[in-house]
C-alpha positions in Angstrom: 210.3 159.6 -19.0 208.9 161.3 -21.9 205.0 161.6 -22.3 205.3 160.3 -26.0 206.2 156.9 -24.0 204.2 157.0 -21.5 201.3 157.4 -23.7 202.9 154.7 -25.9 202.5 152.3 -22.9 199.3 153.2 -22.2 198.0 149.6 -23.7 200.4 147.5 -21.8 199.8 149.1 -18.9 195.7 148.1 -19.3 196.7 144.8 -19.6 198.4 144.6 -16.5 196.1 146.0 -14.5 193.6 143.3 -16.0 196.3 140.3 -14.9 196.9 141.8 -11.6 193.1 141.7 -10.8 192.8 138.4 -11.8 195.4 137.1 -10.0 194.0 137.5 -7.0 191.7 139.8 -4.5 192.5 143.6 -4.0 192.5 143.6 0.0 190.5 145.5 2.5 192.7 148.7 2.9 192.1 152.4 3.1 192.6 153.6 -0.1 192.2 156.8 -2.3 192.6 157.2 -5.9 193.4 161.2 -7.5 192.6 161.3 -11.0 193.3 164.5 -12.9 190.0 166.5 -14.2 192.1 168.2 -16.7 193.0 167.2 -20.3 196.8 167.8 -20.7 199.8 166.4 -23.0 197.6 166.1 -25.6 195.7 163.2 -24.1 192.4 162.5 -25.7 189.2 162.6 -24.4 188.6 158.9 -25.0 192.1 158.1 -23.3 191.1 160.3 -20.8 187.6 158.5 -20.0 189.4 155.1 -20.1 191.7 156.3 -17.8 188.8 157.7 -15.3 186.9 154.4 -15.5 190.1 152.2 -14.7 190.7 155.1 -11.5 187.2 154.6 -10.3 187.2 150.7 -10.8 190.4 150.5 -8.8 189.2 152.5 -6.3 186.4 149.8 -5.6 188.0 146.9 -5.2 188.8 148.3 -1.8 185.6 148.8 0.6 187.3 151.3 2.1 188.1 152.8 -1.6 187.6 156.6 -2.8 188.1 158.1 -5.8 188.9 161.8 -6.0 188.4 163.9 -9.1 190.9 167.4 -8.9 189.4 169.2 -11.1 192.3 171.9 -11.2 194.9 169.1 -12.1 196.1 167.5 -15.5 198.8 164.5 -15.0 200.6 166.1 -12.6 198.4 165.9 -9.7 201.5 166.7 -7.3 201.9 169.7 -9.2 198.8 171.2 -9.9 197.1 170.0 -6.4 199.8 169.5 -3.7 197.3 169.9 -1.2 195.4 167.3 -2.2 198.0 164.8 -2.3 199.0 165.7 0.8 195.5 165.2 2.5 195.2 161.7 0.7 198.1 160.9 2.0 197.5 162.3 5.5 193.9 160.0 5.2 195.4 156.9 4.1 197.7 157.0 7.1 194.9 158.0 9.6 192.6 155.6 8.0 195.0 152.5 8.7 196.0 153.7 12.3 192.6 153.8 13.4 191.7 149.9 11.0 189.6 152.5 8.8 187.5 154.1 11.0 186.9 157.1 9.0 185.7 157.4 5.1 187.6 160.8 4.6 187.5 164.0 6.4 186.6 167.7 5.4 190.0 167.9 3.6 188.1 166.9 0.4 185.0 168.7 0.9 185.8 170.7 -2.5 186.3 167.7 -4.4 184.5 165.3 -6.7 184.5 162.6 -4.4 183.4 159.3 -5.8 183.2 156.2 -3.1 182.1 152.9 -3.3 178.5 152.8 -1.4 178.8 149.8 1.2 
């Protein structure tokens, strides 16, 4: 997919994210949400915000939600922060083996780690 359309569904995809919510309540799982710190593809700064405020408000519908800012990353997290991914991943899994006994570990100590306060 081209960025041109994935930018050019960037409206739609708000809107669905608003009807999911309403359709019913996120559930209690371990969850964490990588958002890119970089601007990249020529995405604005106010697209950019919008996108951080939607990443942080998903990660709180969880109470065992985190949100994870890589700096070092533009839309291609994966890419730019494979280590990252992999240690989110790696949580998540840990996290619902153990019926989320654990917020996150020292993975993500050099990260901008933004959880929900219970």
């Amino acid at each position: 997919m081209l960025f041109s359309q994935e930018s050019a569904g960037f409206n739609t995809t708000i809107m669905q994210v608003q009807q999911a919510r309403a359709a019913k309540p996120f559930p209690a799982i371990p969850l964490v949400v990588i958002s890119a710190g970089k601007q990249d593809f020529g995405v604005s700064q106010e697209v950019m915000q919008i996108q951080q405020e939607l990443l942080v408000d998903l990660a709180n519908q969880s109470p065992y939600g985190v949100h994870i800012v890589s700096e070092k990353s533009g839309h291609l997290i994966q890419l730019d922060d494979p280590e990252l991914v992999v240690n989110a991943i790696r949580q998540v899994v840990d996290e619902a083996r153990c019926k989320g006994a654990g917020r996150y570990d020292q993975s993500f100590n050099n990260y901008n780690i933004q959880e929900k306060l219970l």
